[in-house]
C-alpha positions as CSV (number, residue, x, y, z in Angstrom):
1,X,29.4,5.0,6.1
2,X,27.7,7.1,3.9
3,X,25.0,9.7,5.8
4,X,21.5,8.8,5.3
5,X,19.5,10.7,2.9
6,X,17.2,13.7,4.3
7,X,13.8,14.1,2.3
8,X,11.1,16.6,2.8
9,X,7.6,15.2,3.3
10,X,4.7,16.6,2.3
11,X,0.9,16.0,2.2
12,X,0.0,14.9,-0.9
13,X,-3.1,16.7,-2.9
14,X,-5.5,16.3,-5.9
15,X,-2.3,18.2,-8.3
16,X,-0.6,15.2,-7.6
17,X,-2.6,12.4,-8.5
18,X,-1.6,11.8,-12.0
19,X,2.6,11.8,-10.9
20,X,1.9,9.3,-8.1
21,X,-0.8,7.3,-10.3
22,X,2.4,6.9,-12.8
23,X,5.4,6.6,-9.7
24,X,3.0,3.9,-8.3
25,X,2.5,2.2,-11.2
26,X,6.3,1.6,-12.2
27,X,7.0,1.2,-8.6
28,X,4.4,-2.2,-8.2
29,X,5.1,-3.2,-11.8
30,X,7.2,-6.4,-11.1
31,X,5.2,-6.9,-7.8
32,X,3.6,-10.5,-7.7
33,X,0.2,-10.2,-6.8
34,X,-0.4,-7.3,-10.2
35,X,1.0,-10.0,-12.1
36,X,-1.4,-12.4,-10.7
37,X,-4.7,-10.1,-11.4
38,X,-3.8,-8.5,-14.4
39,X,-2.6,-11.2,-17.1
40,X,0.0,-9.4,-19.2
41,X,1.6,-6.3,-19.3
42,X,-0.3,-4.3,-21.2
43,X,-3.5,-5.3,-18.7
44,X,-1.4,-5.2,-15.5
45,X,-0.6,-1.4,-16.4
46,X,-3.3,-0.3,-17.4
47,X,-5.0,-2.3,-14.6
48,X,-2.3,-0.6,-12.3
49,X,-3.0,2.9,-13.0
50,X,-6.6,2.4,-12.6
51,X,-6.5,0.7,-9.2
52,X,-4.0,3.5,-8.0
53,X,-6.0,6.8,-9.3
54,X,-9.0,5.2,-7.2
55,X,-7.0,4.4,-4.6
56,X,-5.5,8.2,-4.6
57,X,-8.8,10.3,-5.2
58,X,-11.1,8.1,-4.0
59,X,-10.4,6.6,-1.1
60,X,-7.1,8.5,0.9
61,X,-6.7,11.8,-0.4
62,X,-10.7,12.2,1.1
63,X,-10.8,10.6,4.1
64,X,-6.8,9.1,4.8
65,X,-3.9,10.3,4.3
66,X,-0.9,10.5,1.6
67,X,2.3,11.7,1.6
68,X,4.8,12.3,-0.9
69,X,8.0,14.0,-1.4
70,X,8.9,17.4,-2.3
71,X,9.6,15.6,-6.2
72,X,6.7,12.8,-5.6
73,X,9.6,10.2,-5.7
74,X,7.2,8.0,-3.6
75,X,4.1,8.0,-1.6
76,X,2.9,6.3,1.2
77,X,-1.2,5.9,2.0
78,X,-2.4,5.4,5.2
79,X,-6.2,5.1,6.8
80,X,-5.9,6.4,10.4
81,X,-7.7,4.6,12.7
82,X,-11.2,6.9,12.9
83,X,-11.2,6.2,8.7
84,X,-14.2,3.4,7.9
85,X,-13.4,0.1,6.4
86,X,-13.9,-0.3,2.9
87,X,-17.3,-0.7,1.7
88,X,-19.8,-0.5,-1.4
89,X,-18.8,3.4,-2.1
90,X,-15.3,2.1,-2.4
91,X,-16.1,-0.9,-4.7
92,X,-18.2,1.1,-7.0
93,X,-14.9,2.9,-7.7
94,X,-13.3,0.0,-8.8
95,X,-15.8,-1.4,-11.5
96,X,-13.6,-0.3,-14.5
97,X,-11.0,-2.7,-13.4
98,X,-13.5,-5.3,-14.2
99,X,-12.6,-5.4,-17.7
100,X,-8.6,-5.8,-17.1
101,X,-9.5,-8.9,-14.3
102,X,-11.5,-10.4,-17.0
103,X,-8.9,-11.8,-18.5
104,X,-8.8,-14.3,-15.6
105,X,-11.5,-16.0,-16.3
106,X,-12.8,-18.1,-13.0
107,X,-9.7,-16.5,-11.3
108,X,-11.8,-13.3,-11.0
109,X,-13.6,-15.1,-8.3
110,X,-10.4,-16.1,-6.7
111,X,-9.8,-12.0,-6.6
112,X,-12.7,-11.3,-5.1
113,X,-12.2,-13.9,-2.4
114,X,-8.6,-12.4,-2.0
115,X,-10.4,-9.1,-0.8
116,X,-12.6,-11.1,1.6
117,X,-9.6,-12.9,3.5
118,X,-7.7,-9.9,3.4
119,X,-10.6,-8.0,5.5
120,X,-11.0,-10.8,7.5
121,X,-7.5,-10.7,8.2
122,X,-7.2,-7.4,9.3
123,X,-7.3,-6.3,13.2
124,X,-10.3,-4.6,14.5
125,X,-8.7,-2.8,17.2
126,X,-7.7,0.9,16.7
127,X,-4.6,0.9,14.7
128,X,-2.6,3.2,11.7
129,X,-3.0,1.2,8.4
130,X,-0.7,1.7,5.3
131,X,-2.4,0.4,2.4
132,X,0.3,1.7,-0.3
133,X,4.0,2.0,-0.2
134,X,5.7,3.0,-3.3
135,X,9.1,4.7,-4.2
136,X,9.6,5.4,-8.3
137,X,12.6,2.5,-9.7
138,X,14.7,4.9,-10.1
139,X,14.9,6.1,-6.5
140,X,14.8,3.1,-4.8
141,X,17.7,2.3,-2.3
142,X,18.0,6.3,-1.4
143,X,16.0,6.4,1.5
144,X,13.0,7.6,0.1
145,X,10.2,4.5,1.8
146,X,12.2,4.9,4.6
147,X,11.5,8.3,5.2
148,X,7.8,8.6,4.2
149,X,7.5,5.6,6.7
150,X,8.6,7.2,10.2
151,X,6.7,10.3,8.8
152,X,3.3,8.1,10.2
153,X,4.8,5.8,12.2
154,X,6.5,8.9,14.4
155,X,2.7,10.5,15.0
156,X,1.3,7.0,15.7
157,X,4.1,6.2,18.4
158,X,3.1,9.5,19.9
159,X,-0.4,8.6,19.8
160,X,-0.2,5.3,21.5
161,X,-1.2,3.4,18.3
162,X,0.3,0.3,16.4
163,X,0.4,0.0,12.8
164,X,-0.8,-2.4,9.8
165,X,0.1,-4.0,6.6
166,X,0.2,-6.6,4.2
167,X,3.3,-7.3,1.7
168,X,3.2,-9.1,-1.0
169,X,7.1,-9.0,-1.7
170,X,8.9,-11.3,0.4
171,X,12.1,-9.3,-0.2
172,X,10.0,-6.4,1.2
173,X,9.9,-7.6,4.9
174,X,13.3,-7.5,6.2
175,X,13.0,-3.7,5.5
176,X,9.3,-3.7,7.0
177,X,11.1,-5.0,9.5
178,X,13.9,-2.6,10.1
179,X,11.1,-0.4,10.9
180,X,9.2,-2.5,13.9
181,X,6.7,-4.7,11.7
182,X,6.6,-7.8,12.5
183,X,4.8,-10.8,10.3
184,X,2.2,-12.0,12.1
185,X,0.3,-14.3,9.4
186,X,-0.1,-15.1,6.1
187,X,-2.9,-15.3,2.8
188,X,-2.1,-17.7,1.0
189,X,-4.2,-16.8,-2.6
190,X,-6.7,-18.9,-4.0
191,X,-6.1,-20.3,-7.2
192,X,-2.5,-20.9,-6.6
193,X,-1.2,-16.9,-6.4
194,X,1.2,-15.5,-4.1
195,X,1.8,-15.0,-0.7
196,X,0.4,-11.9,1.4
197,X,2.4,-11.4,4.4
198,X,0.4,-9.9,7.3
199,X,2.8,-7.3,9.5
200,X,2.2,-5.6,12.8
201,X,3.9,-3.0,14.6
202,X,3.4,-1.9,18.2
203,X,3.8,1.4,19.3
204,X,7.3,2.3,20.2
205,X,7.1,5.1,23.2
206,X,9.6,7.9,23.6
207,X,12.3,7.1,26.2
208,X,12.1,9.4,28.7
């Protein structure tokens, strides 16, 4: 058996924006719900890099945290459980990305309603929250989501706390799994898009 890949994690900071902008980008290119919202390619990139910039200096490097590798092969975002919900300082962000959704014409509205289930959706009590896992195409397979996973998941079994996401990659949850999530629901989007799968983790204490 072949040894398991050893990466160093680091915080992520403003320098590294516009790599992980691009790493993300490629990384959720062939993911279905981008597909759904951005009709084409040239309007599912561009609508990718824009989503992922705000998500990156807008939202988590200021008040969440992102980490990254030593070469930004990947990056994982997370919203620790004293980080506020999303609200109108977060959607203002987003406005520019009004002009790639319009290509959906009364699907927009089925976007926005999208947002609303998947706030509904999510847990109220305290929990770790990863919003964005991405590893570039050409590092997939080594390791690399693997590793910037248990870097969160580690502090947040040693702080008592379960942990959140949502997949929209079937494929993606037996390895969500590997790691302790569990699905617990599902979105179904309106307007005949994909499947969000809802995953929860609970906290895995130490053995003593």
């Amino acid at each position: 058996m072949l040894p398991i890949p050893e990466f160093e994690i680091r915080r992520a900071g403003v320098a590294d924006v516009a790599k992980l902008v691009e790493v993300l980008a490629r990384a959720f290119d062939d993911d279905p719900m981008p597909s759904f919202l951005f009709r084409g390619e040239k309007r599912r990139r561009r609508g990718l890099r824009r989503f992922f910039f705000v998500q990156l200096r807008h939202m988590y490097l200021s008040d969440g945290e992102v980490w990254t590798t030593t070469d930004t092969a990947g990056a994982a975002l997370w919203a620790p459980p004293n980080k506020p919900r999303s609200g109108l300082r977060d959607l203002v962000h987003f406005v520019p990305l009004l002009a790639d959704l319009a290509g959906l014409g009364r699907r927009a509205g089925d976007a926005m309603h999208l947002l609303q289930l998947v706030d509904l959706a999510r847990p109220r009590e305290a929990h770790w929250y990863l919003a964005t896992l991405g590893t570039d195409p050409d590092r997939q397979g080594q390791g690399v989501g693997s590793a910037l996973l248990r870097k969160v998941l580690e502090r947040a079994d040693l702080e008592g706390l379960p942990a959140y996401l949502e997949s929209s990659k079937e494929r993606n949850l037996a390895f969500y799994g590997r790691h302790g999530f569990e699905v617990t629901g599902e979105i179904h989007t309106p307007g005949g898009g994909p499947t969000l799968w809802l995953m929860w983790r609970e906290c895995r204490p130490a053995s003593r």
